[in-house]
N, C-alpha and C positions, 0 to 999 in steps of 0.2 A: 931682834925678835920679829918675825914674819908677821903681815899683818891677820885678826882675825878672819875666817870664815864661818860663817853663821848662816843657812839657808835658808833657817826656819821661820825667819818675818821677813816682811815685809823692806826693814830699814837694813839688811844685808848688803843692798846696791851702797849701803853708806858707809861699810868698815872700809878703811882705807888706810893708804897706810902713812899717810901721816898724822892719824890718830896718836901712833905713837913717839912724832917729834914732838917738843918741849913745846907746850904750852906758851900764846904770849902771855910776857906779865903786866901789861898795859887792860884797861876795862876794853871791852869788846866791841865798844859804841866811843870811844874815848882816846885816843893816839895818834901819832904819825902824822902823814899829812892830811892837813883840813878835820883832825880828829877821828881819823879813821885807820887801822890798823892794818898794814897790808897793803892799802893805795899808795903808790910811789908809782906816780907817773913814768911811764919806762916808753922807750920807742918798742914800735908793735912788731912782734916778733912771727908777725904771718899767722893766715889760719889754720895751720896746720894741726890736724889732732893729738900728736905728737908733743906740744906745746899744751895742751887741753887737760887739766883731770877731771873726768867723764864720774869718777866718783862721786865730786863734789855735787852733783846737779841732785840727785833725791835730798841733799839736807836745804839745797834752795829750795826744794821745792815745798818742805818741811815749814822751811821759816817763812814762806809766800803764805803757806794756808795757816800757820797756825799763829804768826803774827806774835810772835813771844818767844825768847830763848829757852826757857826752862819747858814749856811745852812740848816744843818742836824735838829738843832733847829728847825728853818721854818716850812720844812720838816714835824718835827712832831707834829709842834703847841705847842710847849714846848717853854719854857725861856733859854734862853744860858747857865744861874748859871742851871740850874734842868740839863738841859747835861751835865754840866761839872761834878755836882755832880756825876750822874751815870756812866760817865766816870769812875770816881774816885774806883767807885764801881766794876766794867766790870774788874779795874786790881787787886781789889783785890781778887776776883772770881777769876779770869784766873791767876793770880799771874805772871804778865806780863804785860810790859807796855800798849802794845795793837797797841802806834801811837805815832808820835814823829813828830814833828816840821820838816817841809818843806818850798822850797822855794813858793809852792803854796799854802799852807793850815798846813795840817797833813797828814802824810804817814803812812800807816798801817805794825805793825811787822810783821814777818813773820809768827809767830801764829797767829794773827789775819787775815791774807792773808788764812790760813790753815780751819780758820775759817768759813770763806765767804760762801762757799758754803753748809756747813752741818745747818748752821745757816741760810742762805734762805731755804734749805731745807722745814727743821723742822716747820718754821715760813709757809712754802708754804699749809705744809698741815693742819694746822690751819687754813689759812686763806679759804681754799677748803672747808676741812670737816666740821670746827665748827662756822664759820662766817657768815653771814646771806648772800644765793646767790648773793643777789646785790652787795656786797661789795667784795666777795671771787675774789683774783686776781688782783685787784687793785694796782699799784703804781706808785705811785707822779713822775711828772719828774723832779720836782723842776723848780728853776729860771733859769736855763740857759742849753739848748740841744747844745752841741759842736760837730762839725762836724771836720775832718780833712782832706785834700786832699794831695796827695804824690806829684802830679805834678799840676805846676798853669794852664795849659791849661782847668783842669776839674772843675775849680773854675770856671763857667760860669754862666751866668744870670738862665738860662733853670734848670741847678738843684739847682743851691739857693731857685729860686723862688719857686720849686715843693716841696722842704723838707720846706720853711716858712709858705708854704700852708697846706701841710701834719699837721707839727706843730701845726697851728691855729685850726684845728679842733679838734684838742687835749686839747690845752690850750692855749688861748690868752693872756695871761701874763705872758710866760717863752721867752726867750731872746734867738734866734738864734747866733751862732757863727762858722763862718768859717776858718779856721787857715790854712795857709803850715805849712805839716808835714815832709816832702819829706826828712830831713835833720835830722829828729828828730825819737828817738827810743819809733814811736807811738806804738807798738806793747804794750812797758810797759806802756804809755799812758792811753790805753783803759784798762789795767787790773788796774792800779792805778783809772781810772772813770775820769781821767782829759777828757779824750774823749767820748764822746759817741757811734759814729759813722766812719770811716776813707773807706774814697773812693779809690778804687786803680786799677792799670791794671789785676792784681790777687788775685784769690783767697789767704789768709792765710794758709799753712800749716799747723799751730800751735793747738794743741791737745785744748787745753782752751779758743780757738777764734771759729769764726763760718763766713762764706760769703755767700755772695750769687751775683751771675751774675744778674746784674740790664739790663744793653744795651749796642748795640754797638754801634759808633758813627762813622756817615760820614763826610767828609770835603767837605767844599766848600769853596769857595773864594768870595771875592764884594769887588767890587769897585765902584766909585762915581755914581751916578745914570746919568749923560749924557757921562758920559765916548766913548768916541769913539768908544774901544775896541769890536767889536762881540765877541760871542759864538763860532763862528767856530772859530774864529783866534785865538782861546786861546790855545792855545798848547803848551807842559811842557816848549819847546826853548823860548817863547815869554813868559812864566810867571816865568823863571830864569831869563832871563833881565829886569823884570819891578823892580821898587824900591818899596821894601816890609815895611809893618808896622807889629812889631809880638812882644811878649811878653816880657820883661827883666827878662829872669829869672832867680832866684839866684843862679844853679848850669847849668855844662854844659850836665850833664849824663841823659839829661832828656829822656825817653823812649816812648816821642811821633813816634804813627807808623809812622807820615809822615815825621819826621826826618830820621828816621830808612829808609825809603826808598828813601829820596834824595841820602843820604847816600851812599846807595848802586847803585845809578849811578854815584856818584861821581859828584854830582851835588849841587851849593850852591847858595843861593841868593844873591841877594842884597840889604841888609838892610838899608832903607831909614829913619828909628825911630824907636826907641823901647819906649813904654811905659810899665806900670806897674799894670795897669788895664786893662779889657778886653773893657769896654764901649769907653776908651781913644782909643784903634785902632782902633775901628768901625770911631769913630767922624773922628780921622785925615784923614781915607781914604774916608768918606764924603767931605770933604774939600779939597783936593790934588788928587795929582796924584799916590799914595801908593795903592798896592792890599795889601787886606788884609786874611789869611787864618784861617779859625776857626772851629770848630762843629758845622755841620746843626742847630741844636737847638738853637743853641748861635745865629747863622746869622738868624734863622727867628724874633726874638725878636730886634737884630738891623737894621733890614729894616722894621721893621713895625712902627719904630719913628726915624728914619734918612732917607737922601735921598742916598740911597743904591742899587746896583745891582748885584744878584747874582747870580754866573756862577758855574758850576762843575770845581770842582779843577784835573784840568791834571796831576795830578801827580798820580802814580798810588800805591797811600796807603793803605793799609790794613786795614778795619776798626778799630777800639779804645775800646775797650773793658773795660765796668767799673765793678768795684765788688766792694761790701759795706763788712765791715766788724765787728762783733761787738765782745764782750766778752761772751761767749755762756752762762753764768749764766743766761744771760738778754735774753734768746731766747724768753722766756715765761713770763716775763713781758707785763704786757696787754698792755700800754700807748706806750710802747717802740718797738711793735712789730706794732701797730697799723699806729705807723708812719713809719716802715721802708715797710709794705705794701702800703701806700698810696700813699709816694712818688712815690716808683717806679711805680704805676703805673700814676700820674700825668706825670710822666718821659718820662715813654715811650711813653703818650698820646701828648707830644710837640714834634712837626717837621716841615717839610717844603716839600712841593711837591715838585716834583723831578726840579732843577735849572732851570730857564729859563729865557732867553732874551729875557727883556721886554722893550728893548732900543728903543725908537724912535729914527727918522732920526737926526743923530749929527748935530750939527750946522755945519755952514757955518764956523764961525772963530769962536777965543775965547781972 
């Protein structure tokens, strides 16, 4: 049976045709030598392309970004056995494992990490030069866009909502995820693909990453909507004595500017509850007597479905500064670049006019 032709995705460069020999019946990560299927060390047979299946490189390149067999599959419209088979083949070509069992998936060797790039490459200018315009540039973002944030404060409604958004008009069937990173070495994260995206106070220095300055973020404060409290009386004395609702979070080093600048008066709250969510402070300082302090963005979204009022925060913080950052192979990924343009500008298009006291006459008692 000739092998298929399929023209219509993307994973087309992947029908080959020993899709249709016999599957090995060994596990995929599990055989032969050194536990790997396929690698039997052979004298090298020259570089000749002729020796090469030129095939195989879109399901490397599969298994590089998507770090998982059943994915990568997906991915390219193939059957799990036809990956694994070409796996099999990928190490005996490379004469090298390739990928080895993680606690997420499979992690790629370091030849195959070496690989990544000359391997999009090659595949890039294929897909430019020889591919039919429509399709040139294209790539899947799969099932699941992972995002990561260093510190929880920037996990807020305002950019969830704007990268779900970006997302959907990309693909309505991949699965958003938000994660803290703050504790975790995302850096190797995003070059292994477990991430896709990681928010931060700064830019990346790193030669292989890439950022970009999304916004800065101001604070404000609300509290319950009859609240007694005005606008002029809010002043830094009177919003360190009130009893605060503010985030539990799971380090202490966290590099919010408006810590950094209590800080520096030597000035502390007093914490009235911590929750673990951001909508959980909104609700409790609806309900109580808790000021709550957050990102503009974040406070216009919970006052426009709780009973909320919100005031300029007195403390005199620095704005917040976010930068996204990704793995710069992916700059030029169309799907991937597409969303990190959209967001930000969904992002920067959420805000809140400038605070104001829209308290009517407090009651009489309570």
């Amino acid at each position: 049976m000739p092998p298929r032709s399929d023209t219509s995705r993307d994973g087309s460069l992947a029908d080959f045709a020993a899709e249709n020999d016999e599957a090995p019946d060994t596990d995929p990560l599990c055989g032969d030598e050194a536990g790997y299927p396929g690698l039997v060390r052979t004298a090298s047979k020259g570089a000749s392309l002729r020796n090469f299946n030129l095939n195989l490189l879109p399901i490397l390149e599969a298994l590089l970004a998507e770090q998982n067999l059943s994915r990568a599959a997906q991915k390219l419209g193939m059957s799990q056995s036809a990956v694994s088979h070409a796996l099999a083949k990928l190490r005996s070509q490379f004469q090298d494992p390739l990928f080895v069992r993680s606690r997420y998936g499979i992690e790629p060797t370091a030849k195959a990490l070496r690989l990544r790039a000359p391997v999009a490459s090659a595949l890039g200018v294929i897909r430019r030069e020889i591919v039919s315009p429509e399709h040139a540039g294209e790539t899947a973002i799969g099932p699941r866009f992972q995002c990561g944030v260093t510190e929880p404060l920037d996990e807020g409604p305002a950019l969830v909502s704007a990268t779900m958004e970006a997302l959907r008009e990309i693909s309505a069937e991949t699965a958003l995820t938000f994660r803290a990173v703050g504790g975790s070495d995302w850096k190797k994260m995003l070059r292994l693909r477990y991430l896709d995206i990681v928010f931060d106070a700064k830019p990346a220095p790193d030669s292989d990453l890439e950022s970009e300055f999304v916004k800065d973020r101001h604070y404000n404060c609300y509290v319950r909507s009859d609240s007694a409290i005005a606008a002029a009386d809010f002043t830094i004395d009177r919003y360190l004595k009130m009893s605060h609702v503010i985030l539990d979070t799971p380090t202490a080093d966290s590099r919010s500017t408006l810590r950094q600048a209590l800080a520096a008066r030597n000035g502390s709250r007093t914490i009235g509850a911590r929750v673990h969510t951001h909508f959980h402070a909104a609700l409790v300082a609806s309900q109580s007597d808790h000021v709550g302090t957050g990102y503009r963005e974040d406070i216009a979204l919970y006052a426009r479905n709780l009973p909320l009022r919100v005031l300029d925060c007195p403390v005199p913080a620095e704005p917040s500064p976010l930068f996204m950052t990704w793995l710069r192979t992916r700059t030029n990924e169309t799907a991937h670049k597409r969303i990190r343009q959209r967001l930000t500008q969904l992002y920067r298009q959420e805000g809140l006019p400038e605070a104001r006291d829209t308290r009517q006459a407090p009651p009489a008692s309570r």
